[in-house]
C-alpha positions as CSV (number, residue, x, y, z in Angstrom):
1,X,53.7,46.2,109.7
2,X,53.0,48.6,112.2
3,X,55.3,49.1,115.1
4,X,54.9,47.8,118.1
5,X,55.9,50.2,121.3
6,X,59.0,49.2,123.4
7,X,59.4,50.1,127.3
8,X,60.1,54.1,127.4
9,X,58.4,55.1,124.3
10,X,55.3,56.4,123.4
11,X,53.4,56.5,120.0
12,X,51.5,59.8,118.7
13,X,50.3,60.3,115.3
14,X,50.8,62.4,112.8
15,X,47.1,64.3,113.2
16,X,47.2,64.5,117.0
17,X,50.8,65.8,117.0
18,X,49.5,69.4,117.5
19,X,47.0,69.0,120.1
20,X,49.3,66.8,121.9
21,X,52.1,68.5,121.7
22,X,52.7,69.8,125.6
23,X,52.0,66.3,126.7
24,X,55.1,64.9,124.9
25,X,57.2,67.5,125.9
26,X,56.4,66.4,129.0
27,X,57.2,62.9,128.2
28,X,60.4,64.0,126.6
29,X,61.5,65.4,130.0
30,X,60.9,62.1,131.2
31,X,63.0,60.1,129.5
32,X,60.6,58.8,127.1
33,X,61.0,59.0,123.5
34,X,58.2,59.4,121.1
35,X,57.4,58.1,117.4
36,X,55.4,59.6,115.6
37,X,53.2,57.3,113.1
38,X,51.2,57.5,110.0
39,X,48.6,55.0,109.0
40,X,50.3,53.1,111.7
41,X,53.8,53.1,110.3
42,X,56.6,55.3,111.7
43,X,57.6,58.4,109.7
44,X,59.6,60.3,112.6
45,X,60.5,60.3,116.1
46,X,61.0,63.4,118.5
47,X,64.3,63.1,120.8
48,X,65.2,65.2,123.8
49,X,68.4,67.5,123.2
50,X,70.7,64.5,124.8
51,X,69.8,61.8,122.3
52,X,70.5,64.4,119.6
53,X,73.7,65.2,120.9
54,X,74.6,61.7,121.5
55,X,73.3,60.9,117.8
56,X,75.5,63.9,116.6
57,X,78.6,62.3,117.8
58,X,77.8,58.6,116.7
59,X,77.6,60.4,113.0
60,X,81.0,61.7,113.3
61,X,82.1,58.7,114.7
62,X,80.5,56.6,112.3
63,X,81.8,58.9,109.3
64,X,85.2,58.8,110.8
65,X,85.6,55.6,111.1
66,X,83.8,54.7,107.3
67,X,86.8,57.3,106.1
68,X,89.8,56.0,108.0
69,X,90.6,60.0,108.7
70,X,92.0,61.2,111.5
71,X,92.4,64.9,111.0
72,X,89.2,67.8,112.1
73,X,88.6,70.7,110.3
74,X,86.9,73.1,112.0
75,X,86.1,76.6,110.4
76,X,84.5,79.5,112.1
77,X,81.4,81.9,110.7
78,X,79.7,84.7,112.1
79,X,79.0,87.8,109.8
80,X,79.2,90.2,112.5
81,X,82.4,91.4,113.2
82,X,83.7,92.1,116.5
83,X,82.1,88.8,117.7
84,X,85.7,87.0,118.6
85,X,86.8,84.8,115.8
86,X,90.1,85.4,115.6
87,X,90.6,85.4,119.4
88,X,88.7,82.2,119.3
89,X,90.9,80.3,116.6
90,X,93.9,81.6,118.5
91,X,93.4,80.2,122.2
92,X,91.3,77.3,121.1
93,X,94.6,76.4,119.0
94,X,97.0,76.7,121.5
95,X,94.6,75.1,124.1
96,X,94.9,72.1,121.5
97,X,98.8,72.0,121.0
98,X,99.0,71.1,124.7
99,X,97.3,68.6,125.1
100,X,98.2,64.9,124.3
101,X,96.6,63.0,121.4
102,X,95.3,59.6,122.6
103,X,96.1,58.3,119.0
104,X,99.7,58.8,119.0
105,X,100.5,60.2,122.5
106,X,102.2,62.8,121.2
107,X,100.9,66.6,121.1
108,X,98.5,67.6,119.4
109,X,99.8,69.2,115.6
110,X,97.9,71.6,114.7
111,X,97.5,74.1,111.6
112,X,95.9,77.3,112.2
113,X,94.6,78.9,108.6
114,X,93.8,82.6,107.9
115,X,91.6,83.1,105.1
116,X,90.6,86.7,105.5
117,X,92.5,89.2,103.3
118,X,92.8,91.6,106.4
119,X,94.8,89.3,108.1
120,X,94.0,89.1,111.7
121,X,94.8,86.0,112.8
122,X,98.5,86.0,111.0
123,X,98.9,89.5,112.4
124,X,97.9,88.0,115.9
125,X,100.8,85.6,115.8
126,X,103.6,88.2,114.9
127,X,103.6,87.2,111.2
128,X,103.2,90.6,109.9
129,X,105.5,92.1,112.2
130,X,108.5,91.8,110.0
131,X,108.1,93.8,106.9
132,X,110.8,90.8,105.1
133,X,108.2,87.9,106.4
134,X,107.3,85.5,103.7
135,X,104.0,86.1,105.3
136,X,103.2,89.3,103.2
137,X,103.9,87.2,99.8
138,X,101.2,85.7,97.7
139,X,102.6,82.5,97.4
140,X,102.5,82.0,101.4
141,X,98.9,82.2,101.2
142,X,96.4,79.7,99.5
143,X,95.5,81.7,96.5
144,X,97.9,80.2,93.6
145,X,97.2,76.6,95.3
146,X,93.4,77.1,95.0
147,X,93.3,78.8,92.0
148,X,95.2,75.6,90.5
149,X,95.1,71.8,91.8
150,X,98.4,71.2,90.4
151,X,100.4,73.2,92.2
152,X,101.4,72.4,95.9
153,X,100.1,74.3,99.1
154,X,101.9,76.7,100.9
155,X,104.5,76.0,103.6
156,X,103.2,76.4,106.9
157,X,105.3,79.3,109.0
158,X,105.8,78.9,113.1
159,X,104.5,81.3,114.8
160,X,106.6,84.3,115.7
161,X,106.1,83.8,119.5
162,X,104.5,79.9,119.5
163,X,106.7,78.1,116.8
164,X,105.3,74.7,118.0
165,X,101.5,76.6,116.5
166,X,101.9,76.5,112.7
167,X,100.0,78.8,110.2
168,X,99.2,79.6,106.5
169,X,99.1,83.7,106.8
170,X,97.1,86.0,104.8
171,X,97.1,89.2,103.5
172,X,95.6,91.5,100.9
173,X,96.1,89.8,97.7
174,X,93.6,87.3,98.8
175,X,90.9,89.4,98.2
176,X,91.7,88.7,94.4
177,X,90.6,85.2,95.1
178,X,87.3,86.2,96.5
179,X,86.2,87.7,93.5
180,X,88.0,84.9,90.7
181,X,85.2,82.3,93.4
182,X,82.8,84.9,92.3
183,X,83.3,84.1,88.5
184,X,83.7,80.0,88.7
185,X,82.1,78.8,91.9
186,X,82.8,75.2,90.6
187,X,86.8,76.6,92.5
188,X,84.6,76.9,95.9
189,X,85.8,73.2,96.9
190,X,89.4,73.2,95.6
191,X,90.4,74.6,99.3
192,X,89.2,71.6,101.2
193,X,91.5,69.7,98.8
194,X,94.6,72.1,99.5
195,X,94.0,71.1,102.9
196,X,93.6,67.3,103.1
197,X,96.9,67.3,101.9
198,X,98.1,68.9,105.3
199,X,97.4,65.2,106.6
200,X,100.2,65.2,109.7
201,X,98.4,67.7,111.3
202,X,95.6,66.2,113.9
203,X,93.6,69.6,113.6
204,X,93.2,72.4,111.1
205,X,91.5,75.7,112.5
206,X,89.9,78.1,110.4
207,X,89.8,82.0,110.6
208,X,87.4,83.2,108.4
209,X,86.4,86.8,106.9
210,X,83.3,88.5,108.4
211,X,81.4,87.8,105.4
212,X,78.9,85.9,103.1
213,X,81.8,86.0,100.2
214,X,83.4,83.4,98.5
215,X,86.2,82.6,100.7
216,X,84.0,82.5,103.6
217,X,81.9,79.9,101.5
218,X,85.2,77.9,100.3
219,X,86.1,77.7,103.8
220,X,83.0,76.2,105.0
221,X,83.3,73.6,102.3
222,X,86.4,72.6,103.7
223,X,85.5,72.1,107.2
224,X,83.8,69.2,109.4
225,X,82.8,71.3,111.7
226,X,81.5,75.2,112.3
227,X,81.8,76.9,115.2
228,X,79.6,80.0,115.1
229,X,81.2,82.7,117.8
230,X,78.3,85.3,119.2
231,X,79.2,87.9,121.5
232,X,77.0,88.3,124.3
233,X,74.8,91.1,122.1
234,X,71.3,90.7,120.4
235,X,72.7,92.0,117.8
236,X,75.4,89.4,116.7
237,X,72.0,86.9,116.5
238,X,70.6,89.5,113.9
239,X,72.1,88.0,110.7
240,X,71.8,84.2,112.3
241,X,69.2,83.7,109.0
242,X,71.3,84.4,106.5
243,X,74.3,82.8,108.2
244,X,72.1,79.5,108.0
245,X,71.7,80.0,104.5
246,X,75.0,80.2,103.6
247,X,75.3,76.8,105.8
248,X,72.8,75.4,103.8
249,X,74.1,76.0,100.6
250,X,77.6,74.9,101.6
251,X,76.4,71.3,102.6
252,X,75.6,71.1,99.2
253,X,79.1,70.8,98.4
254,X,79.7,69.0,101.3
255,X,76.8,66.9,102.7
256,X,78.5,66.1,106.3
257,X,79.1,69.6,107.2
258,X,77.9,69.9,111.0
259,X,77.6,73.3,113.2
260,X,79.4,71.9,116.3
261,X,78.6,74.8,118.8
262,X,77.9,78.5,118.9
263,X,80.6,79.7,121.1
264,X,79.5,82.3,124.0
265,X,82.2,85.0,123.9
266,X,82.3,88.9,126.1
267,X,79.8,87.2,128.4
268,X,79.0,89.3,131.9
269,X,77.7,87.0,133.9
270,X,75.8,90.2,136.0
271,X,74.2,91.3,132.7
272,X,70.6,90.6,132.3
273,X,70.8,91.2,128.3
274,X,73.8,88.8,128.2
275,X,71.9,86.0,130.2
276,X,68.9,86.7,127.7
277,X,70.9,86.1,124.8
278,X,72.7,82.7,126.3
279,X,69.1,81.6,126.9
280,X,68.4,82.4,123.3
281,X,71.0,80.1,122.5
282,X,69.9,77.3,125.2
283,X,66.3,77.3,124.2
284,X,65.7,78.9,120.3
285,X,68.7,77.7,118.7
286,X,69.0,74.6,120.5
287,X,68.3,72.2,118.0
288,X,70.7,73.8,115.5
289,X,73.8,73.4,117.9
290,X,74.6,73.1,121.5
291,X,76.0,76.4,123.0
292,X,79.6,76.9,124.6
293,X,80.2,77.9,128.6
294,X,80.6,81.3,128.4
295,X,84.0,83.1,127.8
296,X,83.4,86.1,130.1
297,X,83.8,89.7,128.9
298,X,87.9,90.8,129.8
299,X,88.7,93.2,126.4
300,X,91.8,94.3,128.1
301,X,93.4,90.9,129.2
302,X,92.6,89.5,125.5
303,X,94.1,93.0,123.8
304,X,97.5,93.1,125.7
305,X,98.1,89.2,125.1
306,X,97.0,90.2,121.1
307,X,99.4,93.2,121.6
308,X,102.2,90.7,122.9
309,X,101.2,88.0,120.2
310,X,100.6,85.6,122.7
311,X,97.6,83.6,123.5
312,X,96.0,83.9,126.9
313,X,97.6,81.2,128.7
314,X,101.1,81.9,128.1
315,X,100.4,85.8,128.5
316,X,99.2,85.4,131.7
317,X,99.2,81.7,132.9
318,X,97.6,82.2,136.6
319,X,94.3,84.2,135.3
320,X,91.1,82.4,136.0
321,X,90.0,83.3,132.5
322,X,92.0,80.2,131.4
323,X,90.4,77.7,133.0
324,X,87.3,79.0,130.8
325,X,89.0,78.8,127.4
326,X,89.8,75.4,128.2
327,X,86.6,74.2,129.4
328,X,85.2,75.5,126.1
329,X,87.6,73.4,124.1
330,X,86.8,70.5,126.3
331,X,83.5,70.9,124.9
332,X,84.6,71.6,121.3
333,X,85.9,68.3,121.0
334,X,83.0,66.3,123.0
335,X,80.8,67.8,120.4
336,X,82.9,66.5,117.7
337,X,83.4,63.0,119.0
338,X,86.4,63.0,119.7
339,X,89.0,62.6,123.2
340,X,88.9,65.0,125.6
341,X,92.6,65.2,127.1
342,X,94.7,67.1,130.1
């Protein structure tokens, strides 16, 4: 039966899709949504960026709510290094541990996972500082519980400066476990089931290698959500093909994997080349993911509160540079459908 139009939508078919392509941008802009038909039956639609956003969050809601979870995983991936990560993990993770959860109205708990055998997020926290740590042992670290179901995860440690911020460290002997994925990939989703058993935690943050490897990959497969950080530089946008290929081969392990945002870091506002490369974002990469407000450009602040293994906000509570971080988790969590709380 072929479908009949409704008030605010317009019909095109598939053969004049091209040649009328301009026109329903136009539309678009306008509010009006478009279906694309094929011998008179629908096939597609096109949808400004606002219906895909809203869309997006139904999904999660919708998968959420089909799953009775609670807890977000959220892993990060760039393969450039240098592109804020680590920084990014850290002050979105404290950001979260201060704000109420609506579910419980309690703080938010939240577990904070390194997965890169050189360490920088458990070396941002203090974790490393103490040569006796259990931080430098193997058995603090998810490599004996990945490499074998039976055996329980690692204990979270407290921060050395935040104890109410809780993490599962790395350091170097998980670089054996990127090369055992290497030699029995059917391991790669064994860490997303270490880490559903972390289930009093409302949020689980993801620091991952600068890499295509395997841990990279196992930590994707764990996640809900990516967030891809990109320093204000061309060049951090060089390798965005392959970094979609990896995406694309970890959704086929896990289906509902969604990028939630790419995450503007070392942005100068003054900078033409770092406006170019946020419209990049805005415009090119758009349908992918929407992009972050921009965390400006302050490699001084952010290195002395990482020298003083504190984030931002407790480093230097009154900088302006704050109100930015939590802006951008305000949109982290809008994007994943869920709450956004003082």
């Amino acid at each position: 039966m072929p479908l009949k139009p409704v008030p605010g939508t317009a019909q095109v078919t598939s053969a004049e899709l091209r040649s009328r392509f301009p026109e329903l941008l136009d539309q678009l802009g306008q509010g009006t949504r478009v279906v694309v038909t094929h011998y008179r039956r629908p096939i597609g639609a096109l949808v400004s960026l606002e219906d895909l956003q809203r869309l997006r969050r139904a999904d999660v809601a919708d998968a959420q709510s089909g799953q009775g979870r609670l807890m977000q995983i959220i892993g990060t991936h760039n393969q450039s290094g240098g592109v804020g990560k680590t920084t990014s993990v850290a002050e979105l993770g404290y950001d979260l541990i201060t704000r109420l959860n609506p579910r419980t109205g309690q703080p938010n708990r939240v577990l904070l996972v390194d997965t890169d055998p050189q360490a920088s997020l458990t070396k941002r926290f203090g974790l490393h500082d103490d040569p006796s740590s259990p931080a430098h042992v193997v058995t603090s670290t998810l490599f004996m519980s990945v490499m074998d179901l039976q055996l329980p995860g690692p204990t979270p440690l407290p921060s050395a400066t935040v104890p109410e911020l809780h993490l599962i460290p790395a350091n170097q002997h998980l670089s054996r476990l990127d090369a055992l994925l290497y030699s029995d990939d059917s391991l790669l989703p064994n860490l997303g089931q270490v880490l559903r058993r972390y289930e009093d935690y409302d949020y689980i943050l993801i620091d991952t290698p600068p890499s295509r490897g395997m841990i990279t990959r196992a930590a994707l497969v764990a996640s809900d959500h990516i967030i891809i950080p990109v320093n204000s530089s061309l060049k951090a946008m060089e390798n965005f093909d392959s970094v979609s290929e990896v995406i694309g081969q970890c959704q086929r392990h896990n289906p509902n994997l969604r990028v939630a945002m790419f995450l503007l870091t070392q942005y100068q506002k003054n900078i033409l080349h770092d406006q170019d490369v946020q419209r990049i974002l805005q415009t090119q990469y758009a349908g992918i993911a929407p992009t972050s407000s921009p965390v400006p450009h302050r490699k001084a602040l952010f290195n002395d509160a990482s020298l003083a293994r504190l984030p931002v906000a407790l480093y230097r509570p009154k900088d302006p540079v704050n109100e930015d971080l939590r802006r951008v988790t305000d949109e982290l969590l809008a994007y994943i459908g869920e709450p956004v709380t003082a």
